[in-house]
N, C-alpha and C positions, 0 to 999 in steps of 0.2 A: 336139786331143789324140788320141792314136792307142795303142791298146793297147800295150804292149810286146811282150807274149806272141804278137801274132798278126802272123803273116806278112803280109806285102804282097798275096801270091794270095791269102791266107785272107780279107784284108779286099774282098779284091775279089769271091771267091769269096760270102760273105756281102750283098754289095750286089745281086750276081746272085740269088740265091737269093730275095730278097725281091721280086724283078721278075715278070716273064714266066716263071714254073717251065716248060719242056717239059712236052707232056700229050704224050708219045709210049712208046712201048713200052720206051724203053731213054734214061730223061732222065739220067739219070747221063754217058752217051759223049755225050750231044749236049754237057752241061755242060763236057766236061774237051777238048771241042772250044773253048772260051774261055779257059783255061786251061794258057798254053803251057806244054809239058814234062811233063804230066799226064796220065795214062791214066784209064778209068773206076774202074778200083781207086783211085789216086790218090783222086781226087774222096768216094768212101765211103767212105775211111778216114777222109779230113780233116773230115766230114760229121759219121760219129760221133764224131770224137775234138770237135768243135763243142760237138754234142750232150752229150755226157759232160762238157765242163765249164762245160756249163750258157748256153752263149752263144745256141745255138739253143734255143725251146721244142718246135717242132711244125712239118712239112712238111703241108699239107694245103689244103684249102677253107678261103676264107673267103665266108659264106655275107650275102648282104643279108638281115638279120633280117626286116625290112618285108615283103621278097618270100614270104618262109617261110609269110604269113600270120600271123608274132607280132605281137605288142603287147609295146613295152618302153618304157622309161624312166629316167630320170634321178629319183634319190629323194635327202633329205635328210633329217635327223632334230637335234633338239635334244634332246641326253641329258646327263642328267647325269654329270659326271666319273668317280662311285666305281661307276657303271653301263655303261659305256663298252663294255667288254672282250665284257661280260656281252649287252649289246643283240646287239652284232656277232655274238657266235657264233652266237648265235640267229639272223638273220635270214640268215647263212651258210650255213645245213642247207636252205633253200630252194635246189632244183634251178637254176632260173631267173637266182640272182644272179649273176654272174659278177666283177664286181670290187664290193669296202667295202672304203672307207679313212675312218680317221680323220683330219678334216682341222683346219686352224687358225683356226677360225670359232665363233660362238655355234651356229651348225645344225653339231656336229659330224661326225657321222657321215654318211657319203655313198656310195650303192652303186645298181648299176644291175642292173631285174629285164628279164627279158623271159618271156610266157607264150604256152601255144601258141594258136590259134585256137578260140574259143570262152570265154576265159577272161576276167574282168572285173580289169582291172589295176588298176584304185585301190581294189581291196578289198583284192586280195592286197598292196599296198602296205600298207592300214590294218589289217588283220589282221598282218603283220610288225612295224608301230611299234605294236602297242597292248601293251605290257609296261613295268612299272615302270622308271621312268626317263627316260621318253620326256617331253617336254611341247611337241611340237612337230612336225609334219613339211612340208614341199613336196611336192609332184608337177610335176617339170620334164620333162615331154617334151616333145622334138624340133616344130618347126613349119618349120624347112627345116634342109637339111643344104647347107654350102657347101665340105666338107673335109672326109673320113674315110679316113686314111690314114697309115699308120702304118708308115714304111719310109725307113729309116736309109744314108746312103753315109758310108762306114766310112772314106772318104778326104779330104772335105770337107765335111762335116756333112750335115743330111737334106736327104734328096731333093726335091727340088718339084714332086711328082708330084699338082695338083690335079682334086679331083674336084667340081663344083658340077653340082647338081640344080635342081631345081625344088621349090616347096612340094610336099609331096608329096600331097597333098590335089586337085590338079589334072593329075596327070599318069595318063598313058592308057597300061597296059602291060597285058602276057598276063598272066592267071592265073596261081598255080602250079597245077601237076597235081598232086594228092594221089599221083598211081601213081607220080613221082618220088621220095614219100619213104625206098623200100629205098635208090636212087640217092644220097640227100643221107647219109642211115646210113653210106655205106661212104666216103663222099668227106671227111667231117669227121674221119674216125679219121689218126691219125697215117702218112705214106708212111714202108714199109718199106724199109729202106737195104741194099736188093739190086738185082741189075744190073735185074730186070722185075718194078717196085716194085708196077702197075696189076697184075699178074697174079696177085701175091700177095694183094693186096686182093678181089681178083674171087673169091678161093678161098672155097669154101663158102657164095656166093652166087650171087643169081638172073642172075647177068652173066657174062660170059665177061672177057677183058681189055680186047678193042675196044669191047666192048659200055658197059662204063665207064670207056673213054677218049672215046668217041663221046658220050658221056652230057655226059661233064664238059666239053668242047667248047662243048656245045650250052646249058646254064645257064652259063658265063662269058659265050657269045652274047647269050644274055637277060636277061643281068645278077643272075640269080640268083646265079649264084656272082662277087663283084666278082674276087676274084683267086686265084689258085692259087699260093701263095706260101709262103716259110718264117718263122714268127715268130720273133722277136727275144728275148731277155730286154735291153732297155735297157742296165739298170744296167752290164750284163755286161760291153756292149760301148762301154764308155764314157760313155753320155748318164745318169747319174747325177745331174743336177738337175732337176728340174720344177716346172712348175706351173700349178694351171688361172685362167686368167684369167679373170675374170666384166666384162662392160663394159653400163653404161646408156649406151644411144647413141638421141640422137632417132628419133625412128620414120621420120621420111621420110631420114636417113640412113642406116636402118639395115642396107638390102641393099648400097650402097657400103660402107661400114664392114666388114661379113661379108666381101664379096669381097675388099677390100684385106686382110685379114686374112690368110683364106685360101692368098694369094699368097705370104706368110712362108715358106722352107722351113721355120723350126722352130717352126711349128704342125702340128701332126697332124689333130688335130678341130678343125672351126670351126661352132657351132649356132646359129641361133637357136632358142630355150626361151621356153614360156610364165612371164613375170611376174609377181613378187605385189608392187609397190609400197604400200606404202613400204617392207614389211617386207623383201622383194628386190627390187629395183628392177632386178637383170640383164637382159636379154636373150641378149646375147651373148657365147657363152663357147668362148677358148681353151684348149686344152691346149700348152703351151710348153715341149718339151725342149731340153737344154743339157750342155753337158761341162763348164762350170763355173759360179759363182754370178756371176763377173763379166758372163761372157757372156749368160745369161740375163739380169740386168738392163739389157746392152745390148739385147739383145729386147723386153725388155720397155716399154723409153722410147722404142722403133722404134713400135712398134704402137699406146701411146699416142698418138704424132704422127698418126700413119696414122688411127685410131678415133675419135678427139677426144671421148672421153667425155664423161659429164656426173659419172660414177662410177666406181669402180674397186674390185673387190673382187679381190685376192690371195691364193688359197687353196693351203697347202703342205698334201702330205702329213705328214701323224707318224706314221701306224700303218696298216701295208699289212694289212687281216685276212683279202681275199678276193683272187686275179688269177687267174681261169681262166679256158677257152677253152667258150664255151656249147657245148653239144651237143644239137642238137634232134632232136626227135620219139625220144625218147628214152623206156625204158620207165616212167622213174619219173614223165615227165611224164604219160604217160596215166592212173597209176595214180592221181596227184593229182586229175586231172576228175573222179575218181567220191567223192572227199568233202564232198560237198554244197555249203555257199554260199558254201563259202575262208576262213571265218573261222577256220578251226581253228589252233593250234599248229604253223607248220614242225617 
């Protein structure tokens, strides 16, 4: 299914954008170089008028939380219905959460934190769920990543662009440098849609324009930053169904299972997550976009065959309460380190 509204260049124009952004002086004229018939103005016009109707979120970084030195995770909570609303906003006013949805599950509510360096995460998770309503929570972090990518072809469905790591527990990589963090400040703010988008960023900062384009270069090199690219609003652009799939898959199947999974274009995320059987029996969980409810369930009886579960838990959205983009090392995160032992109040 293909937007109506949106041109053929536009959809194409959009698949590019989520790829390999130019980190060059003038990535608008490199852009409208793929784009027969189109000048750099072209390309910024079509960019914001994107923007403005909401199809694009945000041109920028997207940063390896892990590498940052955060701690994040996967949380869930069992609340009661006439508390719902009431949980959510609250545990929304924390810096750190970035998406809570209400989902169709006994563990209703579902939102992921991430904290900076130095910070004890499953406090700040049980200081979040400890308010009336609550009679229940998980802590599901990450134990490998087989798939984190989230990038949409506007003309054939999603891209299958996989990314599979290692436990991450065993993998040998550089530090980050603390003296990068002005660098990571100015690369997660939204790119300006003028012809020398890097030099307007650079303005009023300790960089020049080379200086952070050399920069941003150099963590995609090191995998600090995974990709330089522009986000999506799904819905907008069509992918309108989803769903996270949860699978108990035997343990000595379970890194086949993740991979084959993985391989799906319309999987975005593919985790293995620490278990609590019986009560969660999951392991591994997809996130499943689609243009329609048939099609998804086509996907979804694929990956069954593929996974061979022993369980299967199907969790829709019903109540989008949180979707923004983290922003790290941020002043109100620092400001949060100095209230003592996290049990307080978001």
């Amino acid at each position: 299914m293909v937007i109506p509204e949106l041109s053929t260049a536009e959809r194409r124009l959009l698949t590019v954008l989520q790829g390999a952004f130019p980190l060059t002086s003038c990535p608008f004229a490199s852009l409208a170089e793929g784009q027969p018939g189109w000048s750099e103005d072209d390309v910024l016009d079509h960019i914001a008028a994107l923007k403005q109707d909401g199809a694009i979120r945000q041109i920028g970084a997207i940063f390896d939380t892990r590498r940052l030195g955060y701690a994040s995770t996967l949380a869930c909570a069992r609340v009661a219905p006439e508390r719902l609303d009431a949980v959510a906003q609250a545990i929304n006013q924390h810096p750190g959460v970035s998406h809570n949805y209400g989902r169709d599950h006994a563990f209703n509510l579902w939102f992921t934190l991430a904290v900076p360096p130095g910070r004890d995460i499953e406090r700040e998770v049980r200081a979040l769920v400890d308010q009336p309503g609550v009679s229940g929570f998980l802590l599901l972090p990450q134990v490998r990543t087989f798939k984190l990518r989230v990038q949409f072809d506007l003309g054939e469905g999603i891209e299958d662009a996989m990314e599979v790591t290692k436990d991450h527990a065993s993998d040998v990589e550089a530090p980050f440098d603390p003296q990068d963090i002005p660098l990571v400040r100015i690369l997660q703010q939204d790119l300006p849609l003028v012809q020398r988008p890097f030099a307007a960023l650079a303005q009023g900062s300790f960089f020049d324009e080379m200086q952070l384009l050399n920069g941003a270069r150099r963590l995609l090199e090191q995998g600090i930053i995974r990709r330089y690219a522009a986000i999506l609003r799904h819905r907008r652009v069509g992918y309108a169904v989803n769903a996270m799939a949860c699978w108990e898959v035997a343990q000595e199947g379970l890194l086949q299972a993740g991979r084959r999974a993985a391989e799906h274009p319309a999987v975005s995320h593919c985790y293995e997550r620490v278990a609590y059987p019986p009560t969660w029996p999951y392991q591994l969980f997809t996130m499943v976009h689609s243009q329609s409810e048939e099609e998804l369930q086509r996907i979804l009886s694929t990956l069954q065959d593929d996974i061979r579960p022993r369980q299967t838990a199907i969790l829709r959205t019903v109540q989008e309460y949180k979707k923004v983009r983290l922003r790290y090392f941020e002043p109100t995160h620092e400001a949060e380190k100095g209230k003592g032992d996290g049990h307080q109040e978001p």
